[in-house]
C-alpha positions as CSV (number, residue, x, y, z in Angstrom):
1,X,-15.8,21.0,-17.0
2,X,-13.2,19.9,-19.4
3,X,-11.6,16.5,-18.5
4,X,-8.1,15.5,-17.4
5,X,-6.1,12.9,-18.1
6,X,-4.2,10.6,-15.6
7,X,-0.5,9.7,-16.2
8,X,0.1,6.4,-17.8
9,X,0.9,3.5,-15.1
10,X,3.5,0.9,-15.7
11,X,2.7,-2.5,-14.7
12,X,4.4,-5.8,-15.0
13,X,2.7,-7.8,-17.9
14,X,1.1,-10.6,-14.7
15,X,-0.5,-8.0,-13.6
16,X,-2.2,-6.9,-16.6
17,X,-3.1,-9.9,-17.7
18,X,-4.7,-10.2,-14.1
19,X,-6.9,-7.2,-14.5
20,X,-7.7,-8.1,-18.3
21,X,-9.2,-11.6,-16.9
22,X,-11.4,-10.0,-14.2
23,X,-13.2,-7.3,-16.3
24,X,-16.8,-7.3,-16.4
25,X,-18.5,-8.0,-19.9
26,X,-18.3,-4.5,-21.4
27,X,-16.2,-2.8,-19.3
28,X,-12.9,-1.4,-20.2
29,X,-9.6,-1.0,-18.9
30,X,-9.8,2.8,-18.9
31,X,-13.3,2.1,-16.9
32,X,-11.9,0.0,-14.0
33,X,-9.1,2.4,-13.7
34,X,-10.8,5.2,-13.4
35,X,-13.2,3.3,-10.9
36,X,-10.9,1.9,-8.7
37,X,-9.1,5.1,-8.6
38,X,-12.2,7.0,-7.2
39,X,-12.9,4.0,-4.8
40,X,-9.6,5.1,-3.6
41,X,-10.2,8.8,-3.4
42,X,-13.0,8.2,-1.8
43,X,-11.6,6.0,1.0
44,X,-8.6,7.9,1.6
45,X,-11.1,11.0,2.2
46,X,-13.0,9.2,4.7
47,X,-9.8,8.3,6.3
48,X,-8.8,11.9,6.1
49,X,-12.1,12.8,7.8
50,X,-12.3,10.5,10.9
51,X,-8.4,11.2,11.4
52,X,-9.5,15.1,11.6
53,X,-12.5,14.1,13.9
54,X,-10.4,11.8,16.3
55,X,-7.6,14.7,16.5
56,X,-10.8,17.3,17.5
57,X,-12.5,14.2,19.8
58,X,-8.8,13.8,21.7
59,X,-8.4,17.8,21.7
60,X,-11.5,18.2,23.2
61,X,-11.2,15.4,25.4
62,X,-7.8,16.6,26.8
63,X,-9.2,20.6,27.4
64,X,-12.8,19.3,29.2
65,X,-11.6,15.8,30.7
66,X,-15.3,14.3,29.6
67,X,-15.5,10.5,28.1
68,X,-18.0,8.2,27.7
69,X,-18.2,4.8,28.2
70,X,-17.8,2.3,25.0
71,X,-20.9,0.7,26.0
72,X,-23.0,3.8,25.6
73,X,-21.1,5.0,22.4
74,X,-21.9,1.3,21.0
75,X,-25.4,1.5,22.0
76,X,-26.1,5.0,20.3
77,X,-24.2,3.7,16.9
78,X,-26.1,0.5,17.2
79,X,-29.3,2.4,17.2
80,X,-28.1,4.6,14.4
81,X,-27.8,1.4,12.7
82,X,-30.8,0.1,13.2
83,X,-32.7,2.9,12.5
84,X,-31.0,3.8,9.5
85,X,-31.7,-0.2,8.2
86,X,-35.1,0.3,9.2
87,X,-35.3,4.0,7.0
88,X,-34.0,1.8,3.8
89,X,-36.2,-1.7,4.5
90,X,-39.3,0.7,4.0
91,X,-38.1,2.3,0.8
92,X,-37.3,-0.5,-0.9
93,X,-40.9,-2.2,0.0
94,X,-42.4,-3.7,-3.3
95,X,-45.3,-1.3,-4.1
96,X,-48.8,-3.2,-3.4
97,X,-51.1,-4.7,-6.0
């Protein structure tokens, strides 16, 4: 895929010289832009998703009348949580000697 280019930004000189003195060693101007501009894309996406899910949750909710109680919809994320924790704690286990 050929690559695009993203229009030029204007910035006031402070806040140039801001971003200039918080590069990593190595890394370029053109890097953390284009970095900080997919760290965007990617959050506004994930905004964009739970916004669609909560509009389907309320629709849903306002044709069937069912809820659920917070403290059972904590508990079932909170054991998500954990369980997913617990799936990453045993692959990053030092191999044995």
């Amino acid at each position: 895929m050929k690559s695009a280019i993203l229009p030029p930004v204007h910035v006031d000189p402070q806040l140039r010289a801001d971003l200039e003195s918080v590069l990593s060693e190595g890394e370029t101007l053109a890097g953390f832009t284009e970095a900080s501009v997919r760290s965007a894309v990617q959050h506004r996406l994930a905004q964009k998703e739970l916004s669609a899910r909560a509009d389907a949750a309320w629709v849903d909710y306002r044709s069937t009348g069912v809820s659920y109680p917070v403290d059972e919809v904590h508990a079932e994320l909170q054991a998500k949580l954990e369980a997913r924790r617990a799936q990453l704690r045993g692959k990053c286990r030092p191999a044995s000697t």
